[in-house]
Predicted model as a PDB file, atoms N, CA, C, CB and O in Angstrom, pLDDT in the B-factor column:
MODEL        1                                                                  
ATOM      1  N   UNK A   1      16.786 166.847  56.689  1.00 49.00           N  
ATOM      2  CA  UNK A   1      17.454 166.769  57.969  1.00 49.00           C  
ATOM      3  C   UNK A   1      18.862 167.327  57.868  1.00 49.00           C  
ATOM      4  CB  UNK A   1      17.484 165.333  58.469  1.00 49.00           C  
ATOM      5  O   UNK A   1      19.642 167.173  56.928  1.00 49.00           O  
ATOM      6  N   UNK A   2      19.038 167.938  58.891  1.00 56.00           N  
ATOM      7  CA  UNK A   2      20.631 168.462  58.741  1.00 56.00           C  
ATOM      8  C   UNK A   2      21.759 167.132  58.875  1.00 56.00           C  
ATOM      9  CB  UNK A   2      21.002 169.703  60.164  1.00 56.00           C  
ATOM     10  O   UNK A   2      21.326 165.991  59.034  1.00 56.00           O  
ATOM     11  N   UNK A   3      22.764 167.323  58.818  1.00 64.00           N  
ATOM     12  CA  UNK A   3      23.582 166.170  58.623  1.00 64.00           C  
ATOM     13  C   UNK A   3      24.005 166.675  60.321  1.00 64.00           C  
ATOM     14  CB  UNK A   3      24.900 166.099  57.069  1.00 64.00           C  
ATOM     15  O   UNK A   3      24.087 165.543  60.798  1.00 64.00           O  
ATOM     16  N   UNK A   4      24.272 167.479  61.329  1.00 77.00           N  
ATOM     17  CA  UNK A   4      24.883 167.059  62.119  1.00 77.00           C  
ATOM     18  C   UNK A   4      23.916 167.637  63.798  1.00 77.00           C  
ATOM     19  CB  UNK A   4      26.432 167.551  61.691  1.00 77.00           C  
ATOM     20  O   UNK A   4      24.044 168.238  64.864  1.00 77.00           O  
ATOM     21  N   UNK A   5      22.944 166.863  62.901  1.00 88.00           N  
ATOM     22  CA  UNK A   5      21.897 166.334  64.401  1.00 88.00           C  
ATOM     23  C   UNK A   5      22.126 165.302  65.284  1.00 88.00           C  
ATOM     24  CB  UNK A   5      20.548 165.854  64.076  1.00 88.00           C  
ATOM     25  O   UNK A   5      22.907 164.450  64.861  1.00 88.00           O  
ATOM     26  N   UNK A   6      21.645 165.115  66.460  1.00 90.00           N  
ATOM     27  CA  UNK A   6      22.153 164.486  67.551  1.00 90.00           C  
ATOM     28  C   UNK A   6      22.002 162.581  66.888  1.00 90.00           C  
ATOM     29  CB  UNK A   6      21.069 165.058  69.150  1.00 90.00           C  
ATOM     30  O   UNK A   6      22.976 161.852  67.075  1.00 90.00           O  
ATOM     31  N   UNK A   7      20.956 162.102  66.291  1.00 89.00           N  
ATOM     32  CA  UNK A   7      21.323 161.118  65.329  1.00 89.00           C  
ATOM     33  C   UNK A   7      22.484 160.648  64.727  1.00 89.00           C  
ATOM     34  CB  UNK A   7      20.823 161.335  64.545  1.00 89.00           C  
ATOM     35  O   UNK A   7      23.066 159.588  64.957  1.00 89.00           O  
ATOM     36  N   UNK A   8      22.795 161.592  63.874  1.00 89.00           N  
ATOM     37  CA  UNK A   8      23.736 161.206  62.670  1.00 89.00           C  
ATOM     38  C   UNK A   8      25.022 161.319  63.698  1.00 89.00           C  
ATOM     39  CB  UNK A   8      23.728 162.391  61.078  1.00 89.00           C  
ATOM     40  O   UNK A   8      25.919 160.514  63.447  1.00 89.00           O  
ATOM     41  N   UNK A   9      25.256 162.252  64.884  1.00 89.00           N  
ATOM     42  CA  UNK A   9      26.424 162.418  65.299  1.00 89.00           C  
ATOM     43  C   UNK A   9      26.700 160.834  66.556  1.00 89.00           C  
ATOM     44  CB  UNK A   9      26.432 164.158  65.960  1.00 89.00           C  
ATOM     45  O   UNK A   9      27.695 160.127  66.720  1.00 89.00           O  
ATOM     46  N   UNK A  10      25.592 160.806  67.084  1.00 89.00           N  
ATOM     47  CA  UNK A  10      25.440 159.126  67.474  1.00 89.00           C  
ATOM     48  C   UNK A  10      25.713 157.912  66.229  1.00 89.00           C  
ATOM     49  CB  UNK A  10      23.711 158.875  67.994  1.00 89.00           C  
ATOM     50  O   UNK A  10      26.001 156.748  66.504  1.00 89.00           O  
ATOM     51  N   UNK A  11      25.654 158.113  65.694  1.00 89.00           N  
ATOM     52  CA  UNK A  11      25.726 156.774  64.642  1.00 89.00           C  
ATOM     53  C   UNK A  11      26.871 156.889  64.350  1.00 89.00           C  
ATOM     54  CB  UNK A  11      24.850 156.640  63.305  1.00 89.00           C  
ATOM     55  O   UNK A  11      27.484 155.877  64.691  1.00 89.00           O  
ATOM     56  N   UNK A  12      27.569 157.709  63.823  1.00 89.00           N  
ATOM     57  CA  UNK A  12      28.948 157.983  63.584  1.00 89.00           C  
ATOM     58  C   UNK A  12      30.236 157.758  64.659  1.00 89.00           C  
ATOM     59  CB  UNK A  12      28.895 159.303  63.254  1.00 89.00           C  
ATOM     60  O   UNK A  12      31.319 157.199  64.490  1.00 89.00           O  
ATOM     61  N   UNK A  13      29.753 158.315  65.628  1.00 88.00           N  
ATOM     62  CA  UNK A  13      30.238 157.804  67.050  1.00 88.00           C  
ATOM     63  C   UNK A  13      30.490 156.115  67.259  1.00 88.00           C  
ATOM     64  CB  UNK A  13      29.039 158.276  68.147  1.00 88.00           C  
ATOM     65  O   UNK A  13      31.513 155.606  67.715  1.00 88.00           O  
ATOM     66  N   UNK A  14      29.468 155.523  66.871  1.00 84.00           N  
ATOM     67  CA  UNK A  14      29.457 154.506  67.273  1.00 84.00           C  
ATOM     68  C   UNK A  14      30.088 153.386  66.122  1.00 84.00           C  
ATOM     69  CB  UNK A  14      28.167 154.393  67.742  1.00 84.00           C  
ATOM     70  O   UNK A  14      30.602 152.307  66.417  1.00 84.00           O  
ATOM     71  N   UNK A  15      29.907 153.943  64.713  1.00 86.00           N  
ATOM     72  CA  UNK A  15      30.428 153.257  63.339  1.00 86.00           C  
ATOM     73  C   UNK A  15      31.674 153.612  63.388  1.00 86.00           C  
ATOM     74  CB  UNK A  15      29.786 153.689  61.928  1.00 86.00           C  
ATOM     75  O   UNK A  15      32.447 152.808  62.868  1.00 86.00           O  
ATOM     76  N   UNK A  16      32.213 154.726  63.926  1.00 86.00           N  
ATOM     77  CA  UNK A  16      33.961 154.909  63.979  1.00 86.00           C  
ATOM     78  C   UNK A  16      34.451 154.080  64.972  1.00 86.00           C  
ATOM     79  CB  UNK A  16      34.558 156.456  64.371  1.00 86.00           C  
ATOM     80  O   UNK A  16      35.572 153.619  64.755  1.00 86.00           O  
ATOM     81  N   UNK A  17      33.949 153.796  65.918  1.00 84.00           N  
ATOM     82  CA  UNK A  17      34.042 153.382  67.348  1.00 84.00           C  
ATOM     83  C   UNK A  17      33.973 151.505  67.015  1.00 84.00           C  
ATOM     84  CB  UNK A  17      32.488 154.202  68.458  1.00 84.00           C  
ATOM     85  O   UNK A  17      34.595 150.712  67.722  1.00 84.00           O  
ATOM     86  N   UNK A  18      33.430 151.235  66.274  1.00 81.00           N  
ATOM     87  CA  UNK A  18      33.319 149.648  65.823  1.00 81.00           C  
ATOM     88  C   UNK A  18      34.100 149.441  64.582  1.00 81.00           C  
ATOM     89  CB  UNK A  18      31.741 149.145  65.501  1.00 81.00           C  
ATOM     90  O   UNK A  18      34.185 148.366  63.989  1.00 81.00           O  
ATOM     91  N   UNK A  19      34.719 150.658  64.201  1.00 83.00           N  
ATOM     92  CA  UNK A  19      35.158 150.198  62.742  1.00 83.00           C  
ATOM     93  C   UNK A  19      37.025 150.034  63.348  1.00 83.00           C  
ATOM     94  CB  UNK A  19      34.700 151.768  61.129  1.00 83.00           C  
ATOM     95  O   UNK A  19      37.674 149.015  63.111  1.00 83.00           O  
ATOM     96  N   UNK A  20      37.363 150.735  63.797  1.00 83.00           N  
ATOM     97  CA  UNK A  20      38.655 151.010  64.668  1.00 83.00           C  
ATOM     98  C   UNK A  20      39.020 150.198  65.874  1.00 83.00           C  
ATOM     99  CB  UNK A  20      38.585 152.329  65.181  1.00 83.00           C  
ATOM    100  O   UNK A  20      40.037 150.291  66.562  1.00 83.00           O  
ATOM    101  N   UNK A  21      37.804 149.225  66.028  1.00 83.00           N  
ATOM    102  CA  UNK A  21      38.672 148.291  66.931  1.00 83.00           C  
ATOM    103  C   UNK A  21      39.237 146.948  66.891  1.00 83.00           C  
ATOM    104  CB  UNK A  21      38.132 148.168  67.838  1.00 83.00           C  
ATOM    105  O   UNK A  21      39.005 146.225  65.922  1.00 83.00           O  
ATOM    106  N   UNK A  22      39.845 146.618  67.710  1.00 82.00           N  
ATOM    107  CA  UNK A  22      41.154 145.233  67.014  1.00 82.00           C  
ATOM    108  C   UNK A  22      40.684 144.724  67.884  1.00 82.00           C  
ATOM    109  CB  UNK A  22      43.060 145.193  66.917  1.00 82.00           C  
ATOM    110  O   UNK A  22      39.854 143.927  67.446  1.00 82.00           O  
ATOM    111  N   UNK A  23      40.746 144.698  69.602  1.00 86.00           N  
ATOM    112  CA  UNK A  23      40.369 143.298  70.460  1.00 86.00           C  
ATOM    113  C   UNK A  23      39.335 143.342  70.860  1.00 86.00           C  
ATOM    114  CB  UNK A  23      41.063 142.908  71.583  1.00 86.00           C  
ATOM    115  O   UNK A  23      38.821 142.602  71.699  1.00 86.00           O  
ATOM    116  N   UNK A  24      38.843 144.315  70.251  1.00 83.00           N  
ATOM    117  CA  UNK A  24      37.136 144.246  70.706  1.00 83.00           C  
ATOM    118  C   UNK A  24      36.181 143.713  69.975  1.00 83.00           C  
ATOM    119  CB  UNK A  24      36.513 145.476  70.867  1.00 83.00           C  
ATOM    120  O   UNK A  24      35.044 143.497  70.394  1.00 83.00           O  
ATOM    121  N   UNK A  25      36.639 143.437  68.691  1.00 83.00           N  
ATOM    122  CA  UNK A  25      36.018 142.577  67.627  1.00 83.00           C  
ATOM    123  C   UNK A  25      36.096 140.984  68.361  1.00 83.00           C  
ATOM    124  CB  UNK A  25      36.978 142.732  66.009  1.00 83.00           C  
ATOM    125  O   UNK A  25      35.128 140.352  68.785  1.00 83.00           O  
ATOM    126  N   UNK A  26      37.179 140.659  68.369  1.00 88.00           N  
ATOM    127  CA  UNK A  26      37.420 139.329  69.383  1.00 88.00           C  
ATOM    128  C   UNK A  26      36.431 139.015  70.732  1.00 88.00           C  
ATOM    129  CB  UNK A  26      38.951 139.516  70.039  1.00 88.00           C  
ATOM    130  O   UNK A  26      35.962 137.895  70.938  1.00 88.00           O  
ATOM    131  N   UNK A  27      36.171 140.293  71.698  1.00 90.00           N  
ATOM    132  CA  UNK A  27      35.605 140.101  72.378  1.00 90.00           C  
ATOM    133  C   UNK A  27      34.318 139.735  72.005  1.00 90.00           C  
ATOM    134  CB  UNK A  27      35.792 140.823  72.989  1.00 90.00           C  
ATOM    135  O   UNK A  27      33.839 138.736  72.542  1.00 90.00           O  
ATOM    136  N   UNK A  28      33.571 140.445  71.066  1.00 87.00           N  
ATOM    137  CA  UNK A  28      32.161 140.542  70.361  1.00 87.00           C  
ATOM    138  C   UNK A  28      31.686 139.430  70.010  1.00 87.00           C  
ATOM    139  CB  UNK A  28      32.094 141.292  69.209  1.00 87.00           C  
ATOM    140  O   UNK A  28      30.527 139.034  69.886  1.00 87.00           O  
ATOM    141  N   UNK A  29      33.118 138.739  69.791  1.00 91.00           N  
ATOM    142  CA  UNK A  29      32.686 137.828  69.205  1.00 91.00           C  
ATOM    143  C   UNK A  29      32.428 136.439  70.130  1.00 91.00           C  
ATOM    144  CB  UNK A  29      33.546 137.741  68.160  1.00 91.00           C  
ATOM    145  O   UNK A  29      31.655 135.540  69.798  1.00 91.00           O  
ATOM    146  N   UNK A  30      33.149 136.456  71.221  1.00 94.00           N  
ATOM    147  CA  UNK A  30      32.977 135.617  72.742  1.00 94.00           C  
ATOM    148  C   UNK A  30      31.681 135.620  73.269  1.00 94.00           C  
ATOM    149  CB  UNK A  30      33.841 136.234  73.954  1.00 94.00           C  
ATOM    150  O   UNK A  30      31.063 134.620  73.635  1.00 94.00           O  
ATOM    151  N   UNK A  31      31.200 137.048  73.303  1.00 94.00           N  
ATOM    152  CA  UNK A  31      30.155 137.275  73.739  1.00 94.00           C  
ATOM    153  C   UNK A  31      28.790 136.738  72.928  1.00 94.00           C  
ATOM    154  CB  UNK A  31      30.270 138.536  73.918  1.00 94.00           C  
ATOM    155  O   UNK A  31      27.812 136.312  73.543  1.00 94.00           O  
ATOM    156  N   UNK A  32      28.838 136.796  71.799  1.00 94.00           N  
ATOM    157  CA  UNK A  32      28.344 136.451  70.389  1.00 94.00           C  
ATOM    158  C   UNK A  32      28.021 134.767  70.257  1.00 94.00           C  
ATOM    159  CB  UNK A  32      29.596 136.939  69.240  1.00 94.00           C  
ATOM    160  O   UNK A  32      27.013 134.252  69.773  1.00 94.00           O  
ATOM    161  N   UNK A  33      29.237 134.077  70.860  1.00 95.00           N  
ATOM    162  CA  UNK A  33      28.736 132.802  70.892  1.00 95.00           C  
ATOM    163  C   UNK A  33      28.169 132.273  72.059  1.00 95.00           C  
ATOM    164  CB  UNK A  33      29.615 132.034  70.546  1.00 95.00           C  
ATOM    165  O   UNK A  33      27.367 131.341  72.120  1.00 95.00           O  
ATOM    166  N   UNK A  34      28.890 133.283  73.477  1.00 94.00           N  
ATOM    167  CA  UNK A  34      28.612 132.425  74.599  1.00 94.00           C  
ATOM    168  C   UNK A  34      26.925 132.954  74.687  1.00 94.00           C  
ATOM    169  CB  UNK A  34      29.757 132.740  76.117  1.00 94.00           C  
ATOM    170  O   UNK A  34      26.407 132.433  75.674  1.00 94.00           O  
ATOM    171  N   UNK A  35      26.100 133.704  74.042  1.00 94.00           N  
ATOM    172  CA  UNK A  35      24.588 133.725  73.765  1.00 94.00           C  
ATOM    173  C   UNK A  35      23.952 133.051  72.985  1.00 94.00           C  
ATOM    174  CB  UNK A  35      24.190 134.686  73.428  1.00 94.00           C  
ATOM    175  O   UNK A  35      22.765 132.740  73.084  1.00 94.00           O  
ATOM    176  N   UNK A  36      24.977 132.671  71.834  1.00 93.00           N  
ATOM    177  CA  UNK A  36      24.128 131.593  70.884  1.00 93.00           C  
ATOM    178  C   UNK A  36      24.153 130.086  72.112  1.00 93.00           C  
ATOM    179  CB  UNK A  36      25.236 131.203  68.919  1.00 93.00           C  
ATOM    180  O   UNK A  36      23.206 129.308  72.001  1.00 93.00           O  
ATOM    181  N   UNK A  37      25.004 129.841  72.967  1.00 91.00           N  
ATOM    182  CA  UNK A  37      25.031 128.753  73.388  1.00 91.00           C  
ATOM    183  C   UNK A  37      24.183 128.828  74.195  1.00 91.00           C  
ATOM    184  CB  UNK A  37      26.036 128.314  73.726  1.00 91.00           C  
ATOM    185  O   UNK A  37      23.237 128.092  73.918  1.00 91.00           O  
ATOM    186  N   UNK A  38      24.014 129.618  75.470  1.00 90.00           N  
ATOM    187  CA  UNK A  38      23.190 130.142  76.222  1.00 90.00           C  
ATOM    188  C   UNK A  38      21.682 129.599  75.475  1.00 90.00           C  
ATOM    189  CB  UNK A  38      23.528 131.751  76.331  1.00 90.00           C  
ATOM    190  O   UNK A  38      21.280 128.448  75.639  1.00 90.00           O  
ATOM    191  N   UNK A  39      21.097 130.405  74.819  1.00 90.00           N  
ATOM    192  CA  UNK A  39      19.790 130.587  73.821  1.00 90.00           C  
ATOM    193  C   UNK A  39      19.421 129.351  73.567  1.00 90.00           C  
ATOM    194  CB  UNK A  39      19.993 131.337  72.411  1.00 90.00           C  
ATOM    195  O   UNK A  39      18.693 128.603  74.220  1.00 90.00           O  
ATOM    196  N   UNK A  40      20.007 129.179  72.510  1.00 90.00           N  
ATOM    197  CA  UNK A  40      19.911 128.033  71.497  1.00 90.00           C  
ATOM    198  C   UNK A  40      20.084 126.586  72.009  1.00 90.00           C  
ATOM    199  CB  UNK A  40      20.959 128.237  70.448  1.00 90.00           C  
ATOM    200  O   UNK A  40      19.155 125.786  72.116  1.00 90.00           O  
ATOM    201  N   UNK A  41      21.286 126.357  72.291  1.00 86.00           N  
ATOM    202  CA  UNK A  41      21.903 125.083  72.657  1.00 86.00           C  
ATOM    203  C   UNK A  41      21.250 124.589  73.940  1.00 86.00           C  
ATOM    204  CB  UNK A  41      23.454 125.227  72.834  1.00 86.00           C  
ATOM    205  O   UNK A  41      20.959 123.404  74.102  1.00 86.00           O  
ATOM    206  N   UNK A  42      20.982 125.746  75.044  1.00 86.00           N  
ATOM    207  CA  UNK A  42      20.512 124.608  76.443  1.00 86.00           C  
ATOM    208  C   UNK A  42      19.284 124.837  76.252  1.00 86.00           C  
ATOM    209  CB  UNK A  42      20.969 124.892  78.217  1.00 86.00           C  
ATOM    210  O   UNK A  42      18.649 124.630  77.287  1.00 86.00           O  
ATOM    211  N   UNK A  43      18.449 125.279  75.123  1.00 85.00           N  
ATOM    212  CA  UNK A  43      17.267 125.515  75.663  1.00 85.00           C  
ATOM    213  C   UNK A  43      16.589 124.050  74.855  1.00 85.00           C  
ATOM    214  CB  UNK A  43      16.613 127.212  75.304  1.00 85.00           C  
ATOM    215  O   UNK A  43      15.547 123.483  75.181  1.00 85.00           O  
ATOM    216  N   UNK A  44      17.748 123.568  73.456  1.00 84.00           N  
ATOM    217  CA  UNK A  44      17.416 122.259  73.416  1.00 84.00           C  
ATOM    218  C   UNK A  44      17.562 121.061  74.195  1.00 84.00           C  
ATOM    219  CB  UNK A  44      17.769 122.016  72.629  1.00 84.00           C  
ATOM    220  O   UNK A  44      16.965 120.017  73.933  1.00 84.00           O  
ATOM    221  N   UNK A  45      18.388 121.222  75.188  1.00 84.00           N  
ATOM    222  CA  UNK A  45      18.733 120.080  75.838  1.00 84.00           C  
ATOM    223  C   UNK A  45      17.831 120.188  76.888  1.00 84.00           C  
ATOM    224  CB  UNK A  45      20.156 119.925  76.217  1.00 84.00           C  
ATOM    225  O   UNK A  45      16.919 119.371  77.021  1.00 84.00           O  
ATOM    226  N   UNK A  46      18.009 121.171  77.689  1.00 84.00           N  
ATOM    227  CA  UNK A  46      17.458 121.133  79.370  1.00 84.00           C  
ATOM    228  C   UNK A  46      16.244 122.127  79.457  1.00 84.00           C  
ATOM    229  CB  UNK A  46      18.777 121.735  80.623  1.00 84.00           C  
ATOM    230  O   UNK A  46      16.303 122.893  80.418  1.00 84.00           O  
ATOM    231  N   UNK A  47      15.041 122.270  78.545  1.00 83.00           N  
ATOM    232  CA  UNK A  47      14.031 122.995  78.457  1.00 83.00           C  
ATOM    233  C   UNK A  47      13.447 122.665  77.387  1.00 83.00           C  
ATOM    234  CB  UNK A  47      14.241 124.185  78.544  1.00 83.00           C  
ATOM    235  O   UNK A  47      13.596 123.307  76.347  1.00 83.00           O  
ATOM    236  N   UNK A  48      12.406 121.206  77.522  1.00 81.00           N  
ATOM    237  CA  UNK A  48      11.925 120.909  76.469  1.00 81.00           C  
ATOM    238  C   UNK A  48      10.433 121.693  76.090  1.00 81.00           C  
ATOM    239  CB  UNK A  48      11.913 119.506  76.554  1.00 81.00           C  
ATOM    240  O   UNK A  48      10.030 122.631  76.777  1.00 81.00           O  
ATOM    241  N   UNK A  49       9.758 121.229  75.032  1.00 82.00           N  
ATOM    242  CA  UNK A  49       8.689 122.002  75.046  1.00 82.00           C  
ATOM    243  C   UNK A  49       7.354 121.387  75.802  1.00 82.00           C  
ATOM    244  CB  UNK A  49       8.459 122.313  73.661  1.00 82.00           C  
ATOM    245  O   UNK A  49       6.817 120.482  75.163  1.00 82.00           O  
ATOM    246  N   UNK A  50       6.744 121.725  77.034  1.00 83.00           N  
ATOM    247  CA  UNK A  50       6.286 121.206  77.961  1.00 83.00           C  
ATOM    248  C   UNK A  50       4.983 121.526  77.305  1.00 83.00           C  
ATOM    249  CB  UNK A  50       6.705 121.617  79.322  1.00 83.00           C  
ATOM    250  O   UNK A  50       4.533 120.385  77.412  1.00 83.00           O  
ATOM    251  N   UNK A  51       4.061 122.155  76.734  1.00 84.00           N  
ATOM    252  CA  UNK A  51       2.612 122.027  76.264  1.00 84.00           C  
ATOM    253  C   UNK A  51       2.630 121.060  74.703  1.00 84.00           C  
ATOM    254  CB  UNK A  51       1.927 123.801  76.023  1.00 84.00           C  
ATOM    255  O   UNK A  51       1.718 120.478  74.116  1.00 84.00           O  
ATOM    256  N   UNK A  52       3.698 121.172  74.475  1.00 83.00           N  
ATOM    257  CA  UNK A  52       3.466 120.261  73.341  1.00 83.00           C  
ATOM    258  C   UNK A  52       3.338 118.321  73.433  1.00 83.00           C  
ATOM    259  CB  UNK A  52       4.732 120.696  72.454  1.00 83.00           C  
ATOM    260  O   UNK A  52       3.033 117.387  72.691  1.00 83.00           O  
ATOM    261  N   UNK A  53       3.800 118.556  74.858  1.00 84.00           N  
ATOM    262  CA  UNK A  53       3.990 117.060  74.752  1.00 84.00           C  
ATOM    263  C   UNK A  53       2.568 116.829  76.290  1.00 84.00           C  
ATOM    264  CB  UNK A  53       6.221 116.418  75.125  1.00 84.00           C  
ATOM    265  O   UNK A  53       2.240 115.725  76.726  1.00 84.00           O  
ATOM    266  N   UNK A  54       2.368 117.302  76.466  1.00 84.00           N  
ATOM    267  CA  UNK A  54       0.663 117.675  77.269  1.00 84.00           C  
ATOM    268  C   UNK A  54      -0.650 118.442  76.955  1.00 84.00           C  
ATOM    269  CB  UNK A  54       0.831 118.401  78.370  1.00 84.00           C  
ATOM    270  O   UNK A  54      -1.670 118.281  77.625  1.00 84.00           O  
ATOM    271  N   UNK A  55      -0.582 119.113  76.109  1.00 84.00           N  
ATOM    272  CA  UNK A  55      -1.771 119.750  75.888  1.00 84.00           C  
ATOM    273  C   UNK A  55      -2.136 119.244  74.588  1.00 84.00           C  
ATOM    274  CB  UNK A  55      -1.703 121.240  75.980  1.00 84.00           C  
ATOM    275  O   UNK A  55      -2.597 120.185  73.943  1.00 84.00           O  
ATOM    276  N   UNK A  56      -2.136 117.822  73.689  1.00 85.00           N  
ATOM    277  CA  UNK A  56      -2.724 117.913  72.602  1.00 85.00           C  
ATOM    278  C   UNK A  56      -3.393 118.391  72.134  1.00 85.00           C  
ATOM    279  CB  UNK A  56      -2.975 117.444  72.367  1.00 85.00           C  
ATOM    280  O   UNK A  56      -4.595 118.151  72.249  1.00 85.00           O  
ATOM    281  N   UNK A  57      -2.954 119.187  71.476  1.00 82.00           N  
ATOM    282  CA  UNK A  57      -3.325 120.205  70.564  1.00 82.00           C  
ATOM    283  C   UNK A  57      -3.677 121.363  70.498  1.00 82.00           C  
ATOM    284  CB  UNK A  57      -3.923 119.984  70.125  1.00 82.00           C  
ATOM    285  O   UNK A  57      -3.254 122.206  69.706  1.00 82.00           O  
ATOM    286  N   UNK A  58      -5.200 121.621  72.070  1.00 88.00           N  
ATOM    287  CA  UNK A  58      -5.167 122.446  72.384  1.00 88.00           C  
ATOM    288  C   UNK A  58      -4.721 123.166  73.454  1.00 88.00           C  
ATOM    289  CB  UNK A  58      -5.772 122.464  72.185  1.00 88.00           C  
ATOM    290  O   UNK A  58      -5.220 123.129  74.578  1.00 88.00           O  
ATOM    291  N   UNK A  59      -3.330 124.139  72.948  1.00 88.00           N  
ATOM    292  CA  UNK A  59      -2.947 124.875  74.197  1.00 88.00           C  
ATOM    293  C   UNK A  59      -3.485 125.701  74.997  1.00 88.00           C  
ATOM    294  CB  UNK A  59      -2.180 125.415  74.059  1.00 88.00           C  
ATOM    295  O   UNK A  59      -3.235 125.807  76.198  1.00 88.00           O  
ATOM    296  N   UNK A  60      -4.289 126.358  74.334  1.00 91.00           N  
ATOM    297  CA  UNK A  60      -4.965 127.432  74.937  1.00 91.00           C  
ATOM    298  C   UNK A  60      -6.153 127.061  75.809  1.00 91.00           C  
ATOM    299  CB  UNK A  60      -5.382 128.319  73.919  1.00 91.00           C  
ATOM    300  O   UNK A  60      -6.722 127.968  76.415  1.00 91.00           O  
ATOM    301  N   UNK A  61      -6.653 125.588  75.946  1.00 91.00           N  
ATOM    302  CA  UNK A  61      -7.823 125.162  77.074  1.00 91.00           C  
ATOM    303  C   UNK A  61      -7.068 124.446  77.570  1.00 91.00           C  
ATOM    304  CB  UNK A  61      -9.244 124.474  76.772  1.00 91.00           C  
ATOM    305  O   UNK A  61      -7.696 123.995  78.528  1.00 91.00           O  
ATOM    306  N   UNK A  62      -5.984 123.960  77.572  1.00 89.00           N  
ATOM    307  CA  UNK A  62      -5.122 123.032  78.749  1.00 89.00           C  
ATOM    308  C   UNK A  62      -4.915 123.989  79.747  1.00 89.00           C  
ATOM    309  CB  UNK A  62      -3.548 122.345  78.285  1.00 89.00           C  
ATOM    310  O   UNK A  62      -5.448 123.798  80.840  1.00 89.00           O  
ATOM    311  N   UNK A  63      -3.775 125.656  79.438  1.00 90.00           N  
ATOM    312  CA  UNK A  63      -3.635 126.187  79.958  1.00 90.00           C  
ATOM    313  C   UNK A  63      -4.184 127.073  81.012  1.00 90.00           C  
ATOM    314  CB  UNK A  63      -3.318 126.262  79.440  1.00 90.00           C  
ATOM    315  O   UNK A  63      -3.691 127.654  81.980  1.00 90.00           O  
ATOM    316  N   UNK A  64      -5.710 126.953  80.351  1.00 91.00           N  
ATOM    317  CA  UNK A  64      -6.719 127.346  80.968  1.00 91.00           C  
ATOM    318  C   UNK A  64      -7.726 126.535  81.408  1.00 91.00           C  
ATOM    319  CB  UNK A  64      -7.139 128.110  80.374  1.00 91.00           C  
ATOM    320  O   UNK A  64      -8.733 127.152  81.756  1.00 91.00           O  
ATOM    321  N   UNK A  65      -7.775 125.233  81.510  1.00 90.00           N  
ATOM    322  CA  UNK A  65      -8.059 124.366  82.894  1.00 90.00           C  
ATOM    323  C   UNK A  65      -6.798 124.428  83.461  1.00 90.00           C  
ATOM    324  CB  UNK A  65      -8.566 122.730  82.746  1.00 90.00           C  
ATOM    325  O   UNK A  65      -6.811 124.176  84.666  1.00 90.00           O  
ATOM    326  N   UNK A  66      -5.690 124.684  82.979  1.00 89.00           N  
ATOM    327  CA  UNK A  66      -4.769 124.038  84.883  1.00 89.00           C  
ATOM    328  C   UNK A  66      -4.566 125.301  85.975  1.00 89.00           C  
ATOM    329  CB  UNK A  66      -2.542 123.348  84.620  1.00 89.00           C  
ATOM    330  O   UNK A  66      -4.204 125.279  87.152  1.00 89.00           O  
ATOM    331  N   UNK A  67      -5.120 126.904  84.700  1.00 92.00           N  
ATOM    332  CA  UNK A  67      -5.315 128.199  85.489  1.00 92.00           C  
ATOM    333  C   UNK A  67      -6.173 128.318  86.649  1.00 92.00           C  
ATOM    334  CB  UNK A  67      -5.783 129.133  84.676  1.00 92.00           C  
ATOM    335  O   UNK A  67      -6.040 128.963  87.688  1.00 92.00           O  
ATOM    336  N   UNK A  68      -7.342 127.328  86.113  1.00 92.00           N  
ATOM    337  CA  UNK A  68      -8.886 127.338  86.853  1.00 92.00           C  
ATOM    338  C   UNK A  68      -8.455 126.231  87.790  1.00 92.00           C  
ATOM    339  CB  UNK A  68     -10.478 126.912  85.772  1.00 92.00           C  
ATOM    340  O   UNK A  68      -8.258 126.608  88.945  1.00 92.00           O  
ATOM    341  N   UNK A  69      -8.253 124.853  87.523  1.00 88.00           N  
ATOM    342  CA  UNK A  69      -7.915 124.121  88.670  1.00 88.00           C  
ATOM    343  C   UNK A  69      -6.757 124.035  89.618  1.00 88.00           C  
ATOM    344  CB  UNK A  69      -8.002 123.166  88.333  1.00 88.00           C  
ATOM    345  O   UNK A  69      -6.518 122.900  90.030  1.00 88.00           O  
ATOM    346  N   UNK A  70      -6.348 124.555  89.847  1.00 86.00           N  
ATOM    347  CA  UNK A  70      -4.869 125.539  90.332  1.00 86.00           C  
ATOM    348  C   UNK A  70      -5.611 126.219  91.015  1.00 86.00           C  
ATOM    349  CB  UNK A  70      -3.828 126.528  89.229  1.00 86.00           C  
ATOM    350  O   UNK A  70      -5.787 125.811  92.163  1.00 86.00           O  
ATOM    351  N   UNK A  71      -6.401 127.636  90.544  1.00 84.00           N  
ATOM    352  CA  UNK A  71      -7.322 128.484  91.262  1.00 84.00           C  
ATOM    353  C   UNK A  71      -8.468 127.969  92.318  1.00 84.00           C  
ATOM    354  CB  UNK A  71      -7.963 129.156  90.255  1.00 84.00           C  
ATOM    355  O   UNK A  71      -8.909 128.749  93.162  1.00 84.00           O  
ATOM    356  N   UNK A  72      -8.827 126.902  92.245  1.00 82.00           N  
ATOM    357  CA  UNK A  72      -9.956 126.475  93.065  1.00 82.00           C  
ATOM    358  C   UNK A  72      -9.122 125.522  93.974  1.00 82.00           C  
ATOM    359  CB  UNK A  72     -11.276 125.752  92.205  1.00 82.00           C  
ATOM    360  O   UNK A  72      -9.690 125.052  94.959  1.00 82.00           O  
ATOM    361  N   UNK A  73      -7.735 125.176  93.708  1.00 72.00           N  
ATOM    362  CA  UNK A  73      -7.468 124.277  95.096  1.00 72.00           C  
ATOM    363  C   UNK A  73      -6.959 125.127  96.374  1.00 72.00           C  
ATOM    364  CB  UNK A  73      -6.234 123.094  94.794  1.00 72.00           C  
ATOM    365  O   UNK A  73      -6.733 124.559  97.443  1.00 72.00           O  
TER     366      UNK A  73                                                      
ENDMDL                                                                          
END                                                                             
């Protein structure tokens, strides 16, 4: 591969571009947690796991009786 194909000249772009910045590292990093909190954190609190605590055991025929009885009402 040649060294200055549209690739290598994108990557470089973007590794000079992240290596050279001062408040944008800071920002990255705002952003960085306010997704881990987002993700992670509410999905333990306020989104529990709803087939696990109803479909003993099997998920895949719970889901598919409540598809079918759902469908016929």
């Amino acid at each position: 591969m040649k060294k200055d194909n549209i690739l290598h000249r994108v990557y470089h772009l973007y590794y000079d571009g992240f290596r050279s910045m001062t408040l944008g590292r800071t920002l990255w990093a705002i952003i960085l947690i306010k997704l881990f909190i987002i993700f992670v954190v509410l999905k333990l609190f306020f989104f529990p796991d709803f087939l696990k605590q109803h479909a003993d055991g099997d998920k895949a025929g719970y889901v598919a009786t409540e598809l079918t009885d759902r469908a016929s009402k």
